[in-house]
MDAnalysis code that builds the backbone (N, CA, C; Angstrom):
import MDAnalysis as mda
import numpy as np

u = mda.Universe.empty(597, n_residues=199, atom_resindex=np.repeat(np.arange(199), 3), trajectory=True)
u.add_TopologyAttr("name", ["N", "CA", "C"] * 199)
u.add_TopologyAttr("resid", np.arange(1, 200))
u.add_TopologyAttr("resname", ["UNK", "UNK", "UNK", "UNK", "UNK", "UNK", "UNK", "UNK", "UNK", "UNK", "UNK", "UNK", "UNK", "UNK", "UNK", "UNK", "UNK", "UNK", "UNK", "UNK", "UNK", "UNK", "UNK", "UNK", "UNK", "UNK", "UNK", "UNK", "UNK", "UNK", "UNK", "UNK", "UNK", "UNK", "UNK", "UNK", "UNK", "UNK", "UNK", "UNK", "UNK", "UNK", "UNK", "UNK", "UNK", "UNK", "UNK", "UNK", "UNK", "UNK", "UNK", "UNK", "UNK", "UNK", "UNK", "UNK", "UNK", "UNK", "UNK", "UNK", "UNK", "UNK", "UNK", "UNK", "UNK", "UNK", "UNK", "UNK", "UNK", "UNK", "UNK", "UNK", "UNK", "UNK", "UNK", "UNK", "UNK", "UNK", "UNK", "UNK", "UNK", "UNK", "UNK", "UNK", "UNK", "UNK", "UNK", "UNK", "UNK", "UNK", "UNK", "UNK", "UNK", "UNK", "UNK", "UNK", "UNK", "UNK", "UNK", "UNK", "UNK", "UNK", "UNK", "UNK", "UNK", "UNK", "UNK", "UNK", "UNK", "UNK", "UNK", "UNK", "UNK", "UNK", "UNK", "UNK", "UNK", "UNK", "UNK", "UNK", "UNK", "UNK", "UNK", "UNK", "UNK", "UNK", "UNK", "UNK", "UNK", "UNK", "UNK", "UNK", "UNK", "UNK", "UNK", "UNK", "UNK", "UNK", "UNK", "UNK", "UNK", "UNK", "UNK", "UNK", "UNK", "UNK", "UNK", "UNK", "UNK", "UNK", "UNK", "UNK", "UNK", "UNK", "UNK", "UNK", "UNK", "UNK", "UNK", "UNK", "UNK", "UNK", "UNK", "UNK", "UNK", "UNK", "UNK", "UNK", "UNK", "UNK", "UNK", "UNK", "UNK", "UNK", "UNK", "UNK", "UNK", "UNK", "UNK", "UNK", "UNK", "UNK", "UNK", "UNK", "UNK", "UNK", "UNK", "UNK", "UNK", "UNK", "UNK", "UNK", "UNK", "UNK", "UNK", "UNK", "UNK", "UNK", "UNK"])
u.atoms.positions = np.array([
    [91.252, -44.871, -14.576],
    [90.194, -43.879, -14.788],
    [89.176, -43.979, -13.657],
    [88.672, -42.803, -13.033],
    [87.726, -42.608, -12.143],
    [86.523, -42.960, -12.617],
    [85.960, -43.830, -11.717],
    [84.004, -43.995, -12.140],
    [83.394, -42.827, -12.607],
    [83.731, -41.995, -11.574],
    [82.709, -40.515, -11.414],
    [82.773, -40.047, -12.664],
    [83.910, -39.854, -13.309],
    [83.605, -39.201, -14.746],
    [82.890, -39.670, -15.509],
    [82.292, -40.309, -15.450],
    [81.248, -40.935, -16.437],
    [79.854, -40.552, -15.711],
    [79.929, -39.590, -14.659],
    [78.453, -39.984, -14.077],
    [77.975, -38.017, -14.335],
    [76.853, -38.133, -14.254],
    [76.677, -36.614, -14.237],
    [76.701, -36.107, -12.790],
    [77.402, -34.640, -12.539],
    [77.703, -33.976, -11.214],
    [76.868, -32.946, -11.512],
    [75.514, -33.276, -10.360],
    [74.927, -31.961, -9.950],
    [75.402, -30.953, -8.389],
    [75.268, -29.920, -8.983],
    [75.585, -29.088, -7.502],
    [74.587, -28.110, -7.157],
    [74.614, -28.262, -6.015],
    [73.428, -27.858, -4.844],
    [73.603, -27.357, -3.792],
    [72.836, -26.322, -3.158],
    [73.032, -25.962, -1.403],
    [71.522, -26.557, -0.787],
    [71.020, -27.502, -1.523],
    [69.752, -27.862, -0.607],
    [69.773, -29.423, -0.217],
    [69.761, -29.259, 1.415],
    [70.238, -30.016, 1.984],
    [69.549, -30.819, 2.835],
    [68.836, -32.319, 3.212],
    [68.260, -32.825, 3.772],
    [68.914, -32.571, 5.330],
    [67.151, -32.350, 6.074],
    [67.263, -32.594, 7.891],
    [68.296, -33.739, 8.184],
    [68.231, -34.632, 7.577],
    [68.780, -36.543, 8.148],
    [70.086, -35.696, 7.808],
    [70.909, -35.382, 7.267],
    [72.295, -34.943, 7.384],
    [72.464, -33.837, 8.070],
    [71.919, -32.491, 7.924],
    [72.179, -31.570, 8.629],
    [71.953, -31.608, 10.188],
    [71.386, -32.516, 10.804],
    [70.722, -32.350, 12.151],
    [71.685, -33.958, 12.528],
    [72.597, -34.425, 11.981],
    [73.295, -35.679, 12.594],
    [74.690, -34.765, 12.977],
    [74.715, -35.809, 14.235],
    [76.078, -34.958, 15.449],
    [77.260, -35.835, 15.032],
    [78.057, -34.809, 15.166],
    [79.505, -34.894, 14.547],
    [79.883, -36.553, 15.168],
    [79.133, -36.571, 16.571],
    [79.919, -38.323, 17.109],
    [78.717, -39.223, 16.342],
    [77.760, -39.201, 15.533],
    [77.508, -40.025, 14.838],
    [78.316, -40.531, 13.444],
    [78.807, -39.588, 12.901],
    [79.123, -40.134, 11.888],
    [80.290, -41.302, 11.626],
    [79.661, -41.570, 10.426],
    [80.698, -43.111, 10.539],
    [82.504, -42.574, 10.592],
    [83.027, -43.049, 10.781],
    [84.564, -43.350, 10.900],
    [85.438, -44.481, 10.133],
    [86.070, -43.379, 9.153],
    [86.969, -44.434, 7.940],
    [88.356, -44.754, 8.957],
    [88.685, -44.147, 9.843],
    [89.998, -44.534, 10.826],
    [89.652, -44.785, 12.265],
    [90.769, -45.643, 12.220],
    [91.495, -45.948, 13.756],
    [93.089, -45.661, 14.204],
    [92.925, -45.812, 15.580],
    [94.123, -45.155, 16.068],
    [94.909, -46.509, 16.953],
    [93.958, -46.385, 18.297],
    [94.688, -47.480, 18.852],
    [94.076, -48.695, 18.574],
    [94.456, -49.679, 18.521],
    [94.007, -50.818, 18.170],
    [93.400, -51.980, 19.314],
    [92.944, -51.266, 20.591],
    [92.602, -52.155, 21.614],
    [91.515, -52.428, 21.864],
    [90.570, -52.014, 21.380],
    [88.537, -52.354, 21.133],
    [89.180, -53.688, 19.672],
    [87.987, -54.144, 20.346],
    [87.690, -55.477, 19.524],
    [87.089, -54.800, 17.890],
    [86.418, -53.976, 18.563],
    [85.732, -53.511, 16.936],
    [87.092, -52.525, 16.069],
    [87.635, -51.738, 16.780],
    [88.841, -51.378, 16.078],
    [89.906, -52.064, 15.098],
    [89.691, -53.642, 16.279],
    [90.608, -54.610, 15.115],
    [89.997, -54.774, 13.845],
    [88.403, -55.064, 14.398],
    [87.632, -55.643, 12.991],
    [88.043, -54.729, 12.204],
    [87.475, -53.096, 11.785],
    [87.770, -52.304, 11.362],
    [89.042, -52.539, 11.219],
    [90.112, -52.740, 11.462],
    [91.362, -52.321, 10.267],
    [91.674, -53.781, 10.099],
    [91.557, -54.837, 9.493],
    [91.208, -56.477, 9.103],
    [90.422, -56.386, 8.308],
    [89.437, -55.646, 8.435],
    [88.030, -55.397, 7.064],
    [88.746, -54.397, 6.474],
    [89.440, -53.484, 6.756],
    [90.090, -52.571, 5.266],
    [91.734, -53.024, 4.747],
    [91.813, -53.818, 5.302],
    [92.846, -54.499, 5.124],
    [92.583, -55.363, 3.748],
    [91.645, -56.074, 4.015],
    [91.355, -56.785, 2.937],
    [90.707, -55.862, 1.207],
    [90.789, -54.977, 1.580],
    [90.354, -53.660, 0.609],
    [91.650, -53.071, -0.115],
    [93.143, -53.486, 0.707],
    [94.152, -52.785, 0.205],
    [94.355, -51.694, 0.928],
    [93.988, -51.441, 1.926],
    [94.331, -50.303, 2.641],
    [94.207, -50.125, 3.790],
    [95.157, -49.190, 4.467],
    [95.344, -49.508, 6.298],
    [94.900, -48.044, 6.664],
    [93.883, -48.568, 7.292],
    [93.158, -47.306, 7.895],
    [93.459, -46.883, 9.270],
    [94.856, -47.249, 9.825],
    [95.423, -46.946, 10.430],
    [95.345, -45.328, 10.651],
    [94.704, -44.182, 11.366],
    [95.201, -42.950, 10.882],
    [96.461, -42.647, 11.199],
    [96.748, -41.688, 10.387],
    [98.274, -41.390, 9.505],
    [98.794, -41.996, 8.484],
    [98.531, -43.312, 8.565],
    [99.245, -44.361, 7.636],
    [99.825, -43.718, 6.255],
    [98.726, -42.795, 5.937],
    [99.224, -42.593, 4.317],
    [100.561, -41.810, 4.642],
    [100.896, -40.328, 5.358],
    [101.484, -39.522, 6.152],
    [102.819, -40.747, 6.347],
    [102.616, -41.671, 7.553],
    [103.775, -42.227, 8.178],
    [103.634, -42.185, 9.461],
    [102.763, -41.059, 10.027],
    [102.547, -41.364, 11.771],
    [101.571, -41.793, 11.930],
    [101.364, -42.817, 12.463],
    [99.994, -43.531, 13.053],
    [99.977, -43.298, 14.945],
    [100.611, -42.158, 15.277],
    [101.097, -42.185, 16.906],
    [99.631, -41.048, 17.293],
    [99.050, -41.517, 17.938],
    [97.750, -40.580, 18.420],
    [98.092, -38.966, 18.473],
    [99.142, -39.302, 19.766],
    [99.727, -37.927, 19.853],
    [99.991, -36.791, 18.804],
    [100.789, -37.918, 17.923],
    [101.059, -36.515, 16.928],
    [99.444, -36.047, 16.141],
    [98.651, -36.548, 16.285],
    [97.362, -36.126, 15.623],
    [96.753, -35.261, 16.707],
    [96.659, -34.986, 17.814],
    [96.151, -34.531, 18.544],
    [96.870, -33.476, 18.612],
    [98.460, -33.383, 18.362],
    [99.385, -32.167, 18.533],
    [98.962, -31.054, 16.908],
    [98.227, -31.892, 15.987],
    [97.880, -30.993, 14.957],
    [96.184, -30.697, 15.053],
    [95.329, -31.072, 16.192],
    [94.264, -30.558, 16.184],
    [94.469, -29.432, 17.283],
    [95.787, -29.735, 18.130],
    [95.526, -28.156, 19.152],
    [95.976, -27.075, 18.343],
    [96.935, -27.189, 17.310],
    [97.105, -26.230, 16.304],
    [96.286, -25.734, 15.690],
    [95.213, -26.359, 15.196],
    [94.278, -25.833, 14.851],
    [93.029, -24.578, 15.634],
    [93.334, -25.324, 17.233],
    [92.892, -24.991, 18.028],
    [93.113, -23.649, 18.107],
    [94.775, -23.434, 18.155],
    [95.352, -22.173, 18.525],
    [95.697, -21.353, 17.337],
    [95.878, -21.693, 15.978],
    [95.248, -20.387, 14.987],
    [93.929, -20.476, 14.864],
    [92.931, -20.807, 15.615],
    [91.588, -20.709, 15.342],
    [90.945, -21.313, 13.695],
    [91.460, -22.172, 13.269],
    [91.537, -23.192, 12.160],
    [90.272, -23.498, 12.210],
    [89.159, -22.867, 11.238],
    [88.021, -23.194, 11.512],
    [87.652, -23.916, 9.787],
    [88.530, -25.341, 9.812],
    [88.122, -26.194, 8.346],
    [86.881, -26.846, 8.022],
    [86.692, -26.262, 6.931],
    [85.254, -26.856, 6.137],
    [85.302, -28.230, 6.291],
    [84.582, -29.471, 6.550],
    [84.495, -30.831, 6.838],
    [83.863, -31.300, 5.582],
    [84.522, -31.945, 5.123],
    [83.577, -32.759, 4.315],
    [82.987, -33.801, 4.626],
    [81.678, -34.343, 3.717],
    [80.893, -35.548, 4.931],
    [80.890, -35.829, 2.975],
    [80.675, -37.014, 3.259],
    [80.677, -38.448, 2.234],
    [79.361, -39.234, 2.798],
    [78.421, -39.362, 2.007],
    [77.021, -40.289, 1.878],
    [77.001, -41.148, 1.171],
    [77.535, -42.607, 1.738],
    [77.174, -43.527, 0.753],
    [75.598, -44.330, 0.894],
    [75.765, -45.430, 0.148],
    [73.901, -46.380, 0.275],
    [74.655, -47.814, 0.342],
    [73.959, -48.786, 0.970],
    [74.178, -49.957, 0.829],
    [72.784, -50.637, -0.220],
    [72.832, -51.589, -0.305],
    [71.996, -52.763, -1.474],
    [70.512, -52.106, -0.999],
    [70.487, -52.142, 0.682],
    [69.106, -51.721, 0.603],
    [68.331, -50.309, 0.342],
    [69.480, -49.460, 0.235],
    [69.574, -48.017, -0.014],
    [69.340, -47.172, 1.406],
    [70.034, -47.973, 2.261],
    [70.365, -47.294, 3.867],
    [71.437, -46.154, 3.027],
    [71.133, -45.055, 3.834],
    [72.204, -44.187, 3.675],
    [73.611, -44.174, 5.008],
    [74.952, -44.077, 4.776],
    [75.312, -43.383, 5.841],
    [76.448, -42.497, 5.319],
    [76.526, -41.612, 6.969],
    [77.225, -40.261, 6.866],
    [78.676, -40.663, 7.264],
    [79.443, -40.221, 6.718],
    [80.824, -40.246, 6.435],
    [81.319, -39.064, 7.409],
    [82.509, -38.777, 8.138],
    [83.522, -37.730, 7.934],
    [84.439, -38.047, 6.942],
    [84.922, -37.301, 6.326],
    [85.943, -37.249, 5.646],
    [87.350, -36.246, 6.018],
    [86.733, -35.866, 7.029],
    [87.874, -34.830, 7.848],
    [88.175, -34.938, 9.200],
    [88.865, -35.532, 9.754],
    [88.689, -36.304, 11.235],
    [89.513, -35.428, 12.023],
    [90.351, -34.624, 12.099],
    [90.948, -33.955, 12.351],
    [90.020, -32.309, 12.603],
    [89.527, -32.057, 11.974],
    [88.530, -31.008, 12.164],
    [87.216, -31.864, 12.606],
    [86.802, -32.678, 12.290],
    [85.487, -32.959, 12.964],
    [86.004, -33.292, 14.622],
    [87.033, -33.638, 14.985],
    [87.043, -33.641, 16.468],
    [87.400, -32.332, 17.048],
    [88.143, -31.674, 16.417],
    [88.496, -30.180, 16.714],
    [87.411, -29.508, 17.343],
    [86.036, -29.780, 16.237],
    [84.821, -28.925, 16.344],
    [84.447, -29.836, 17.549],
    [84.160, -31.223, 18.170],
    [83.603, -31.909, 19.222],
    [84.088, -31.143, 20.279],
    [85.799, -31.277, 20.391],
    [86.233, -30.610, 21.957],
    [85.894, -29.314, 21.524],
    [85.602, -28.196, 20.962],
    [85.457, -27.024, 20.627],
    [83.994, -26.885, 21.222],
    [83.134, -27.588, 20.685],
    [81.481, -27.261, 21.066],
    [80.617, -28.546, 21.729],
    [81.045, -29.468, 22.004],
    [80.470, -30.410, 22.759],
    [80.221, -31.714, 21.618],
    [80.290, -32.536, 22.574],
    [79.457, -34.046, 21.863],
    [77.932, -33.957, 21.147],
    [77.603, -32.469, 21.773],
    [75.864, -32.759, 20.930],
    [76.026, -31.858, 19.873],
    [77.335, -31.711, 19.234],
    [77.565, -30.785, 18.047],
    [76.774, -31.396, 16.736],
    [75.950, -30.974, 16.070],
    [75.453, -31.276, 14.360],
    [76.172, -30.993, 13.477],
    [76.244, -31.082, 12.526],
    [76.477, -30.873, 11.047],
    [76.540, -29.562, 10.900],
    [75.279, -29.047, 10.851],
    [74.307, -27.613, 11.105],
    [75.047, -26.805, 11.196],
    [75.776, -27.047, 12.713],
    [76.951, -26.327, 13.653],
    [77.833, -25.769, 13.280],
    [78.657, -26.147, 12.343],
    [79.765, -26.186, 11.958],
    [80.146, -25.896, 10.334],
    [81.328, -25.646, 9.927],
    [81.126, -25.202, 8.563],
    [81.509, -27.016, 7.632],
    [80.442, -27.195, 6.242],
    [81.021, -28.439, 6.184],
    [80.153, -28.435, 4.821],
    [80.731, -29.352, 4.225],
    [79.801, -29.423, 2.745],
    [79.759, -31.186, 2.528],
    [78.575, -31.232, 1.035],
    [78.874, -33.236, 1.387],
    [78.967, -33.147, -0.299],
    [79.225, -35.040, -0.340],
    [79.614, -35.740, -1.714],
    [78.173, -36.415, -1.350],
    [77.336, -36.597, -1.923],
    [76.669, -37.798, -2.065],
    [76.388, -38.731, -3.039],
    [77.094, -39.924, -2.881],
    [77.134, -40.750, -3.889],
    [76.289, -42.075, -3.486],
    [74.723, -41.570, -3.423],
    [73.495, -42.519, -3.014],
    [72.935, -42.729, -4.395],
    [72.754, -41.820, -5.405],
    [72.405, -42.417, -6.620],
    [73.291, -42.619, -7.744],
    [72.766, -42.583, -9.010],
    [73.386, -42.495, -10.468],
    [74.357, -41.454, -11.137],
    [74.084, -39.881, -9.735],
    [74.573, -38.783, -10.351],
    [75.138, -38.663, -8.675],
    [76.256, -37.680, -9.218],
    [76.973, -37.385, -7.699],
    [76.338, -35.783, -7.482],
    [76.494, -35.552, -6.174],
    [75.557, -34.264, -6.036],
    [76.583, -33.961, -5.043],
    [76.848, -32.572, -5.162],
    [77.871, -31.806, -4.650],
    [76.984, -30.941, -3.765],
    [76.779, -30.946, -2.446],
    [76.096, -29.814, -1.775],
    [76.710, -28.882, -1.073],
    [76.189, -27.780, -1.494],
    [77.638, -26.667, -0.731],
    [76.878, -25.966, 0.801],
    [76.602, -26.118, 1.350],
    [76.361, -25.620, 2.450],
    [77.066, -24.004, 3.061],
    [76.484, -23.250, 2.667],
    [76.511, -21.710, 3.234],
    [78.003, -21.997, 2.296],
    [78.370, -21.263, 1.536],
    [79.185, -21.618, 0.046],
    [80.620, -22.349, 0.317],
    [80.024, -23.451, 1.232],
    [81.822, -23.662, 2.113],
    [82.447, -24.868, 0.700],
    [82.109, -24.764, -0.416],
    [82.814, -25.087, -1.613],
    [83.213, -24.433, -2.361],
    [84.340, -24.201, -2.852],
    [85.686, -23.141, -3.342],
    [85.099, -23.794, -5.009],
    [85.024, -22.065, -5.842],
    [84.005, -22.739, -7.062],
    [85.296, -23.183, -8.078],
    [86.235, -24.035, -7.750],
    [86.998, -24.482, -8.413],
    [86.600, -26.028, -8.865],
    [87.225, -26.204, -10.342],
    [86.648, -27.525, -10.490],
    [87.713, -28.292, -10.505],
    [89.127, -27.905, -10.276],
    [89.728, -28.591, -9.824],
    [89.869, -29.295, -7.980],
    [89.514, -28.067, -7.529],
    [88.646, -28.356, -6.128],
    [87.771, -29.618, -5.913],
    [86.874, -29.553, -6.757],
    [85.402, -30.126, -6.608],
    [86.068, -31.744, -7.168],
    [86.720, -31.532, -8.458],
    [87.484, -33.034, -8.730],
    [87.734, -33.364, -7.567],
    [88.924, -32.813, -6.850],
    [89.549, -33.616, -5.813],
    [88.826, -33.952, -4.835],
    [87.656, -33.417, -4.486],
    [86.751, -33.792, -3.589],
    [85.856, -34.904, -3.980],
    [85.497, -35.197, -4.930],
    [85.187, -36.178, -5.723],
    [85.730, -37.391, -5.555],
    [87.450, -37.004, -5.997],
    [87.847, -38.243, -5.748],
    [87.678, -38.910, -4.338],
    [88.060, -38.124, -3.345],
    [88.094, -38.195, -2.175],
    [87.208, -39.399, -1.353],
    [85.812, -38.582, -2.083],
    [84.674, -39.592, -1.787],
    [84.728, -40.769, -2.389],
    [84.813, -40.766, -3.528],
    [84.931, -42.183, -4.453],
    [86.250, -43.156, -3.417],
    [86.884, -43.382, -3.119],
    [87.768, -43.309, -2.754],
    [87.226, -44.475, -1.068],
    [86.336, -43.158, -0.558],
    [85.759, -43.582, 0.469],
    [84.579, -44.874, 0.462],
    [84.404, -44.839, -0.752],
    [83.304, -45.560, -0.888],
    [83.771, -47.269, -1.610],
    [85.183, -46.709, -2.428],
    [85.594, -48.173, -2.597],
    [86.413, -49.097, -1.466],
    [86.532, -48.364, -0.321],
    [86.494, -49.033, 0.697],
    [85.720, -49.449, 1.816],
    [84.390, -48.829, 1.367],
    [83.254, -49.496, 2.429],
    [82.860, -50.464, 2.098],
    [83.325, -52.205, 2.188],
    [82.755, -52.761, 2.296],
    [81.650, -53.533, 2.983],
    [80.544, -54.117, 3.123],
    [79.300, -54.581, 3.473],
    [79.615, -55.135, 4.779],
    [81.028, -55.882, 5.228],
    [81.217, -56.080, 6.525],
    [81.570, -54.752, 7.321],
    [82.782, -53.664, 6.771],
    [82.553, -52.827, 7.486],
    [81.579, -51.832, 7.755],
    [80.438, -51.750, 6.835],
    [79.429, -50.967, 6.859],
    [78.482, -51.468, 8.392],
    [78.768, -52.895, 8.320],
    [77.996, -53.418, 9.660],
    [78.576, -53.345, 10.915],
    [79.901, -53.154, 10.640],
    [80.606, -52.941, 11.897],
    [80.266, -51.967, 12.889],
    [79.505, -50.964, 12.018],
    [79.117, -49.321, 12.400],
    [80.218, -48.283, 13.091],
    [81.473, -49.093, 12.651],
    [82.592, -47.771, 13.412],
    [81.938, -46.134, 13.369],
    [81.791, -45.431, 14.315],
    [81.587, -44.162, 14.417],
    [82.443, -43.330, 14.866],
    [82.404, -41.877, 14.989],
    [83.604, -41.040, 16.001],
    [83.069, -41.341, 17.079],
    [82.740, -41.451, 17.523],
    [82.396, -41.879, 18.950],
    [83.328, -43.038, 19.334],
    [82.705, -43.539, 18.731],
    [83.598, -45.069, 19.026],
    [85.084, -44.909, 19.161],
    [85.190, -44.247, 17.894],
    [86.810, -43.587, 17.711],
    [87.544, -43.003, 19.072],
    [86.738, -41.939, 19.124],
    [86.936, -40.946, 21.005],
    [86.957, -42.158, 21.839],
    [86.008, -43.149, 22.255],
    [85.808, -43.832, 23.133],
    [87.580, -44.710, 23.086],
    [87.161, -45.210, 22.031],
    [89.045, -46.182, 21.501],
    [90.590, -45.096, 22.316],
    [90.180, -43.457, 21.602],
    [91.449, -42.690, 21.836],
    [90.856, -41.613, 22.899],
    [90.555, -41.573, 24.178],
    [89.876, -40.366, 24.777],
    [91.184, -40.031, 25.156],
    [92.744, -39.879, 24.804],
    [93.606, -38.883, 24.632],
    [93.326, -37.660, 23.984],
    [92.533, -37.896, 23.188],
    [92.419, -36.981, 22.008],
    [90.813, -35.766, 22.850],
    [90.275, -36.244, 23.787],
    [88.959, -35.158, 24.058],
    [89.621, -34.108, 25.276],
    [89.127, -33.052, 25.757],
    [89.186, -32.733, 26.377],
    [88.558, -32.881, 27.968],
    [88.845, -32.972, 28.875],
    [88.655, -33.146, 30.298],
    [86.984, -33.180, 30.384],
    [86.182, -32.102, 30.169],
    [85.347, -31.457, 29.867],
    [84.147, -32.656, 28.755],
    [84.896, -32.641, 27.374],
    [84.032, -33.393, 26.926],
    [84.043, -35.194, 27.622],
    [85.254, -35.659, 28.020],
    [85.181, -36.953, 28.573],
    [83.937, -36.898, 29.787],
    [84.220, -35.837, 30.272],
    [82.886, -36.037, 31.282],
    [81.618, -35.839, 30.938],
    [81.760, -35.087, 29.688],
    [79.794, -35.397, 29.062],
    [79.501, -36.450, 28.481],
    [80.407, -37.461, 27.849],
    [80.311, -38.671, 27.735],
    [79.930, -39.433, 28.854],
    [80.935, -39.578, 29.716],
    [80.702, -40.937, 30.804],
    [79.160, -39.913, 31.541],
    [78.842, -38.813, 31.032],
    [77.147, -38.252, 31.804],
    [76.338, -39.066, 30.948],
    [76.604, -39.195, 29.529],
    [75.493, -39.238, 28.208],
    [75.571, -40.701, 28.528],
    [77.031, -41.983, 29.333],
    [76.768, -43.375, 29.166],
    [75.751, -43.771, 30.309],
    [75.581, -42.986, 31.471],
    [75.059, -43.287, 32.678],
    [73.257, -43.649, 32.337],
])
């Protein structure tokens, strides 16, 4: 049985600045790809010990960069413009952080509109599971008023959150970090506004 059902679900389109105005390469990162940054290892060793390999693809079967990058130019080329979901969890001290939950479209939208892309930007809705009640925020109505929908998104987050543990929360994996680990995956273009933004 899921936690969440026991909790009350409010839903909302009103949405705090601190999420809407954070750029797509801030947010934290539940996957890795290649495994050659030191922090990449930590990250999949810390979810390892959680029961789960955050390998991306793993659940799928391909963990090969390529083939993930061969389904974001697809996206590219039917103009695949997917709602993102973002996941807010809290730690003990009631730090918040921002989740993707869609990694595949949140980089889509990076090489699409740049590294200084927001939230804002883009179409995307969140879970926030910072208090007692889960709060569903729909952002410009990019939540389908299904409640079988909204379950699965639910779970999704829950999900996300029983694998953040307190070491990986400190680790601070981000997409950034992620891009930095796989810059197979950016375009020509954005690699060079990076190595501008490291100078």
């Amino acid at each position: 049985m899921l936690t969440w059902t026991n909790k009350q679900i409010e839903y909302t389109n009103e949405i705090s600045d601190l999420i809407k105005n954070t750029k797509l390469t801030d947010l934290r990162c539940k996957h890795v790809c290649s495994l050659e940054s030191v922090q990449a290892q930590q990250v999949y060793k810390e979810t390892l010990k959680t029961g789960y390999d955050c390998r991306w693809g793993s659940v799928s079967g391909n963990t090969d960069c390529l083939h993930h990058l061969q389904n974001i130019l697809r996206q590219e080329r039917d103009n695949y413009n997917h709602t993102v979901r973002i996941v807010v969890t809290s730690d003990l001290t009631n730090k918040k952080y921002i989740w993707t939950d869609n990694l595949h479209s949140t980089i889509k939208y990076i090489r699409q509109k740049g590294l200084k892309t927001k939230l804002i930007d883009i179409p995307f809705y969140v879970i926030d599971l910072t208090t007692n009640k889960i709060t569903v925020i729909d952002v410009n109505n990019s939540v389908r008023p299904s409640l079988k929908d909204i379950e699965g998104a639910i779970r999704s987050a829950v999900n996300r959150v029983s694998r953040s543990t307190s070491n990986l929360i400190v680790l601070n994996y981000t997409v950034k970090d992620f891009l930095i680990d796989n810059m197979v995956l950016l375009r020509n273009k954005n690699i060079a506004e990076m190595r501008k933004e490291g100078e």
